[in-house]
C-alpha positions in Angstrom: 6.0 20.2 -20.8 4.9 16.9 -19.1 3.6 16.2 -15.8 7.5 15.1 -13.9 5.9 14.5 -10.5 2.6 12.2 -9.0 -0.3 15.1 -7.8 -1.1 13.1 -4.6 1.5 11.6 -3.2 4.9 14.2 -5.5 6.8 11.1 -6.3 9.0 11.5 -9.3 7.3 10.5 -12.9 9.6 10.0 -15.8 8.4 11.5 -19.3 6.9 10.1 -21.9 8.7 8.0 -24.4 9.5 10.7 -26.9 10.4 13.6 -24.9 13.5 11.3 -23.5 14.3 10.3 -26.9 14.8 14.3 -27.3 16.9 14.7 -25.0 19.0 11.7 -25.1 19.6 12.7 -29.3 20.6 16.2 -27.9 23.2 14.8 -26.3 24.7 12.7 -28.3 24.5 15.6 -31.2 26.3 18.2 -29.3 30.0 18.1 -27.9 28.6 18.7 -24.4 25.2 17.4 -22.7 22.7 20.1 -22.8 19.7 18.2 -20.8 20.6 19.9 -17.7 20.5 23.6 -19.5 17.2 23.0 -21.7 15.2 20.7 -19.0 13.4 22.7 -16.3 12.1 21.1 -13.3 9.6 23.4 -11.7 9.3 22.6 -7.8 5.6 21.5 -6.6 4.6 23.9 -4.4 4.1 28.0 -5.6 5.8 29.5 -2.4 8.7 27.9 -3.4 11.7 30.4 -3.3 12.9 28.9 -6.6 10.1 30.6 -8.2 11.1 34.3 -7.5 14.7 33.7 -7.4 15.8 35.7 -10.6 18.1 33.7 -12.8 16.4 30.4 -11.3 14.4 28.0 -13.1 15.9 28.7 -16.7 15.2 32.3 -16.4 17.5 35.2 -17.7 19.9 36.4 -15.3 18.0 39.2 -12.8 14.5 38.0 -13.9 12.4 35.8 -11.8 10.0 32.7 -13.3 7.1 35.0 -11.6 6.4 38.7 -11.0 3.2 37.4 -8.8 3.0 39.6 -5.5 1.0 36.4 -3.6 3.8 33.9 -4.3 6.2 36.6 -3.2 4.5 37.0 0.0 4.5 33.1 0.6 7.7 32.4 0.4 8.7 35.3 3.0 6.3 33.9 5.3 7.8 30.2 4.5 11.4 31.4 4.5 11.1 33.6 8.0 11.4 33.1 10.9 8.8 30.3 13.0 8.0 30.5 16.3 8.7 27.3 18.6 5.7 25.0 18.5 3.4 25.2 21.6 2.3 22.4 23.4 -0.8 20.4 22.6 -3.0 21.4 25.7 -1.9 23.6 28.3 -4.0 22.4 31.1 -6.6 19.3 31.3 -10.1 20.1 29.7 -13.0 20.4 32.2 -14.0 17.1 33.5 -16.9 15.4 31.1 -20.4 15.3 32.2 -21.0 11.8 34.3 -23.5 11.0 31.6 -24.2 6.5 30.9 -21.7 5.3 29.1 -21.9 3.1 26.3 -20.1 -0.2 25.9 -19.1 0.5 22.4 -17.7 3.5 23.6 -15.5 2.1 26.0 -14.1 -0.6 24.0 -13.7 1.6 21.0 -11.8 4.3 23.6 -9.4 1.3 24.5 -8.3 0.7 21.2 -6.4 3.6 21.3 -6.3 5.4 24.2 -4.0 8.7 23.1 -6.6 8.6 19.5 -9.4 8.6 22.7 -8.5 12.0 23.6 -8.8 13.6 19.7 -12.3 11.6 19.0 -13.7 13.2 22.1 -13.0 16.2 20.7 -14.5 15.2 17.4 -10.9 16.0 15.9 -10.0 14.0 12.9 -5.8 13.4 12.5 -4.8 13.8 8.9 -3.2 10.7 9.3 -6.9 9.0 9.8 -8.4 9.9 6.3 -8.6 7.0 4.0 -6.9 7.4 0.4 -8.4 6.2 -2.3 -6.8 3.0 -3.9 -7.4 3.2 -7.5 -4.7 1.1 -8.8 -4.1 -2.6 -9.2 -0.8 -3.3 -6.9 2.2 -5.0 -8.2 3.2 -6.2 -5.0 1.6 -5.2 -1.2 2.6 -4.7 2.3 2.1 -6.1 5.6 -1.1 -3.7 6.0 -2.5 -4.2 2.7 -1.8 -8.5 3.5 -3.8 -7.6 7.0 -6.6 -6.6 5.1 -7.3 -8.9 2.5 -6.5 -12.1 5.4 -9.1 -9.7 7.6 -11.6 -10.4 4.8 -11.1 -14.0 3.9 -11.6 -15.0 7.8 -14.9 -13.2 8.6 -16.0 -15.0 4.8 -14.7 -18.2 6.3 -16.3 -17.5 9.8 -19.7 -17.4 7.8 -19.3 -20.4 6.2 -17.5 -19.3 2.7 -15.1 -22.0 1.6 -11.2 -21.1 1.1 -11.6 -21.3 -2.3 -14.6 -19.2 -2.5 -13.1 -16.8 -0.7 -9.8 -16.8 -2.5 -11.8 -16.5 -5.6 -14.0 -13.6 -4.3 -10.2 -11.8 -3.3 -8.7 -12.1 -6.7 -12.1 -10.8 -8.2 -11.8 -7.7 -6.2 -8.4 -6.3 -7.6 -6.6 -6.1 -4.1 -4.1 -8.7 -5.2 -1.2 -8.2 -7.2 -1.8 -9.5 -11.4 -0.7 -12.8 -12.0 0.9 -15.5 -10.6 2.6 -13.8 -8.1 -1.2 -12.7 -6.8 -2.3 -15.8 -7.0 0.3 -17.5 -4.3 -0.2 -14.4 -2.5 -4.0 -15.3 -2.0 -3.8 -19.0 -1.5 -0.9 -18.3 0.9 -3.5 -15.4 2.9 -5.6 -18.2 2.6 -4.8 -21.1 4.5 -3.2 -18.8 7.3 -7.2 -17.5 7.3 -8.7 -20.7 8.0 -6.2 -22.1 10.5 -7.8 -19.4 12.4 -11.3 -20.0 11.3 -11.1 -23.6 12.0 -9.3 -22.7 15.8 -12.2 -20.2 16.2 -15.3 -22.7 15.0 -13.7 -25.1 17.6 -15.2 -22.5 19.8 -18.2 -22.0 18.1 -20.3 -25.5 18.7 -23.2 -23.7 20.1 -25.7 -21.1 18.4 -24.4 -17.4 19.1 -26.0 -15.4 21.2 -26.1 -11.8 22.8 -27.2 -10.1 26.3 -27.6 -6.6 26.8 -25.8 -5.3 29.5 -26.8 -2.5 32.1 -25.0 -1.4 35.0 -24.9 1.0 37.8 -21.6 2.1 38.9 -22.5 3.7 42.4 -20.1 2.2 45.1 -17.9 0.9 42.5 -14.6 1.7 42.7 -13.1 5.4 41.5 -16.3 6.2 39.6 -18.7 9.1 41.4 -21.8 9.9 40.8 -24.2 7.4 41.5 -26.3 7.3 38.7 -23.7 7.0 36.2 -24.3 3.2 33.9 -22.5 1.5 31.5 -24.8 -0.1 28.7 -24.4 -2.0 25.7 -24.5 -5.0 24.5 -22.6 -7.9 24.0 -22.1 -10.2 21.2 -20.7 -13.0 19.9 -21.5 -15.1 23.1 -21.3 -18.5 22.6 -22.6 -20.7 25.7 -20.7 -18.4 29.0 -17.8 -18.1 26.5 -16.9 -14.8 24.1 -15.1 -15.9 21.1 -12.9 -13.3 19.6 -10.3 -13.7 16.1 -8.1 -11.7 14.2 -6.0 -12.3 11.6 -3.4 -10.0 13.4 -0.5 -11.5 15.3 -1.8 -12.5 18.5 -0.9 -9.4 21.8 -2.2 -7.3 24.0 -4.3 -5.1 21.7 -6.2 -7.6 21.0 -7.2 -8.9 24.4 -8.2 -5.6 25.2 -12.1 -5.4 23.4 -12.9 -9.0 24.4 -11.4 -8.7 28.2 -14.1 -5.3 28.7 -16.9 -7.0 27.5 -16.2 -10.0 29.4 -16.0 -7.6 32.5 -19.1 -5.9 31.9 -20.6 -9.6 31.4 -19.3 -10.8 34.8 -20.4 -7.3 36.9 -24.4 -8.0 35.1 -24.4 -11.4 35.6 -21.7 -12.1 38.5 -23.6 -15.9 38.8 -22.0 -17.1 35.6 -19.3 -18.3 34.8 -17.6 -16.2 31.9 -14.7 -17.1 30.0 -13.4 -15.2 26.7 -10.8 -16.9 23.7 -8.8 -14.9 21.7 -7.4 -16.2 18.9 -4.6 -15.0 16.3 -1.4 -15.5 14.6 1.8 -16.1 16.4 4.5 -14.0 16.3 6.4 -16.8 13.9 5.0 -19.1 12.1 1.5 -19.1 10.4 0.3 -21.6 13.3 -3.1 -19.9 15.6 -2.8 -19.0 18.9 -5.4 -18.7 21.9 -5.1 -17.6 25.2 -8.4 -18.1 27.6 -9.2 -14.7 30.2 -11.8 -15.3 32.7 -14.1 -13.1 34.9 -12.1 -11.4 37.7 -13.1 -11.6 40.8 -14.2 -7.8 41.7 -15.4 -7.4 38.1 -17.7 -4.0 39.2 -14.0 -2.2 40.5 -12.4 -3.7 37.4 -15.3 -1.5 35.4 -15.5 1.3 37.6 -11.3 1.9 36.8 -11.6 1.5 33.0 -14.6 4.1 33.5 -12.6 6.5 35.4 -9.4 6.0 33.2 -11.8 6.4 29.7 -12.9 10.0 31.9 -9.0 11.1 32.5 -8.5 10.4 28.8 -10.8 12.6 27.7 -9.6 15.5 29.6 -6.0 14.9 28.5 -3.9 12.4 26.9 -2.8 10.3 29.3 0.5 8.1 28.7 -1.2 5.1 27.5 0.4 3.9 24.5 -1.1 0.1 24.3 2.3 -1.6 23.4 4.6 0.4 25.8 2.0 -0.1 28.5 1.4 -3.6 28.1 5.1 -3.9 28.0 5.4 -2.3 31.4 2.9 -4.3 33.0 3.6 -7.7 31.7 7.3 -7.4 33.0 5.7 -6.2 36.5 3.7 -9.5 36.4 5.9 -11.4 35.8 9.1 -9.9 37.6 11.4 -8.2 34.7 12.2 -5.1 34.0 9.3 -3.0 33.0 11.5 0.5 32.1 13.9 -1.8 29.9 10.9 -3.9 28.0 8.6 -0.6 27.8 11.6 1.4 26.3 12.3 -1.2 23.5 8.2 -1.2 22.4 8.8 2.8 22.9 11.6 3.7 21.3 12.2 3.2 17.5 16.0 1.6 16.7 15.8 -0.8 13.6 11.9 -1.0 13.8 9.5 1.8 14.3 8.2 2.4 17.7 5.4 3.5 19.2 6.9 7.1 19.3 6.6 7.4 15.4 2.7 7.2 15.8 1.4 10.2 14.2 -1.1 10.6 17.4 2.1 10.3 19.9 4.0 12.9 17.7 1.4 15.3 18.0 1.0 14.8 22.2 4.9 14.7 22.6 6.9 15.5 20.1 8.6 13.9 17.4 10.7 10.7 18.2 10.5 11.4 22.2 11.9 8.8 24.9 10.0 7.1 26.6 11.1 9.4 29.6 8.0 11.4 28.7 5.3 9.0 30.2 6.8 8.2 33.4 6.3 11.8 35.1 5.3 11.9 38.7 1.6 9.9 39.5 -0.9 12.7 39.6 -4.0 12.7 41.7 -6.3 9.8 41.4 -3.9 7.9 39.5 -2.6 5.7 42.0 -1.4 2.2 41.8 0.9 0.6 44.2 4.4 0.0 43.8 4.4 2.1 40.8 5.3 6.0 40.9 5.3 6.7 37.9 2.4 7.8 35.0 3.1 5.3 32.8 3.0 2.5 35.3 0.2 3.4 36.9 -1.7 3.6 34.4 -0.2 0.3 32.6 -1.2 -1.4 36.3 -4.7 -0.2 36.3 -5.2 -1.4 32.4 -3.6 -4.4 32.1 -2.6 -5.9 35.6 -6.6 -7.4 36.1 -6.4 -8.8 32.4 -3.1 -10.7 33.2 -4.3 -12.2 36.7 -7.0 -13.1 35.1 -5.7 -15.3 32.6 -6.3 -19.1 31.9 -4.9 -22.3 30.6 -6.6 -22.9 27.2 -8.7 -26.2 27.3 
């Protein structure tokens, strides 16, 4: 016997070295091959039907591999009939408790909004565990790149050289043996401090943070007056919030630094509060900023991220970040928002945003983008839009564009 499949992930291991020397001299000593009638592949899982099919898996006609009563009552229960899969909620949960909410909170909602809804219910998706990596990679992937670049810029952001931190990469096993690693790494490398050296620019005075606390009465769609929003923020630098990733460069990543700079500008409405966000274009290895400063009503601007982070934790609420910003940024600027948020939707030759595990599991697997523009609800009201998605695209992102800025 030898182990013919991986344990974790089931992917197909050959045999060692001498067992397909067997098999190859079998068939080359007989007049017919006789690897397919002396080599059993057992299937990975026990409630397979293989396993208590007589005559199946090398067996003797009328005799199954197993007489185990369990594994027969498996595979029945795998084999009959399954009912059609329920929705994910039937109605919205109760509405939260209008308890402070915390900055971090907020931002971290944002990231995600649909992922919002399962980590207010302390619900982990499978997808979200972390495997571990316990083997040195021959070649890696855009995510894998992503991390190690991630790494080098915040050692180059505190003051590590390139070299160092190229070094300091190799060391740690992340990058693929050899030569090929190595221009791997000194390629991650210089794309990692462009960006360093676009943020520093930034950087010229010492860093500094403010705590923020805010009372929402009167503000906007919020109730309860009571209800704050506290935190604090970091990374200031002067009035300006300097934010860098080694991502490419889009709406996702405007959305952490333009919430703090709101919450900034509702404390301390006096000053004026600029954020930079810096990344990687969408071509080319060159960095790119774009400058968002303090809108005007920044108190409303809270109060309706407040009330939209509430609404997502009653439901999922069509919110995708890509789709959305999609939506709104053809509103903005006069496209077509249904056209530009189907493409960041819908998957064709790349994967959209309807093959994320999180959107699978709220509705359904590779759904149009039909789905998010129901009817407006209730509360979610924006003008000129009628429809869920674009509501909620115009509430999220609509503020963040008018309040954009030439870089200086």
């Amino acid at each position: 016997t030898y182990t013919g499949a991986d344990e974790h992930s089931g992917q197909r291991k050959p045999p060692a070295v001498p067992v397909v020397e067997l098999l190859d001299t079998l068939d080359i000593t007989t007049t017919a091959k006789v690897r397919d009638r002396v080599l059993v592949e057992h299937p990975l899982q026990p409630f397979d039907i293989d396993n208590v099919t007589p005559g199946a898996l090398g067996m003797p006609p009328g005799q199954p591999f197993t007489f185990d009563p369990t594994t027969l009552t498996a595979v029945r229960v795998a084999a009959g009939h399954r009912e059609v899969r329920p929705g994910l909620i039937g109605q919205r949960l109760p509405a939260p408790p209008p308890d402070d909410v915390a900055l971090d909170d907020l931002v971290g909602f944002f990231s995600d909004p649909v992922k919002g809804y399962f980590r207010a219910l302390d619900y982990t998706l499978p997808w979200d565990v972390d495997s571990i990596e316990d083997t040195i990679p021959v070649e890696i992937d855009a995510l894998q790149e992503w991390k190690i670049g991630d790494r080098m810029l915040d050692d180059m952001l505190g003051g590590v050289t390139p070299a160092i931190a190229q070094q300091a990469e190799w060391r740690r096993g992340s990058l693929p043996p050899g030569r090929l690693g190595w221009r791997t790494a000194r390629d991650v490398a210089a794309r990692a401090a462009a960006l360093a050296a676009a943020a520093l620019r930034h950087r010229g005075q010492e860093p500094a943070a403010l705590d923020i606390d805010i009372n929402l009465a009167g503000s906007g769609q919020v109730e309860h007056a009571a209800r704050r929003v506290t935190g604090t923020v970091a990374g200031l630098y002067g009035e300006r919030l300097t934010a860098v990733t080694y991502s490419k460069l889009d709406g996702r990543h405007l959305l952490g630094p333009w919430i703090r700079l709101v919450a900034l500008a509702a404390r301390y409405p006096e000053r004026d509060w600029t954020a930079v966000c810096i990344g990687r274009t969408k071509r080319g290895d060159k960095p790119r900023e774009r400058l968002l400063g303090a809108p005007e009503a920044a108190g409303e601007v809270l109060s309706d991220l407040v009330a939209i982070y509430d609404a997502g934790r009653r439901e999922p609420i069509p919110l995708p970040l890509k789709t959305s910003y999609a939506w709104a940024d053809a509103r903005y600027n006069r496209g077509a928002p249904e056209r530009d948020a189907r493409f960041k939707w819908n998957s064709a030759r790349f994967p959209g945003e309807n093959e994320q595990p999180a959107h699978e599991v709220v509705w359904g697997e590779r759904s149009d983008v039909s789905v998010l523009m129901t009817p407006v609800q209730p509360g979610e009201e924006h003008p000129e839009e009628n429809t869920r998605l674009g509501a909620y695209a115009a509430r999220l992102w609509l503020p963040l564009l008018q309040a954009e800025r030439n870089v200086d």
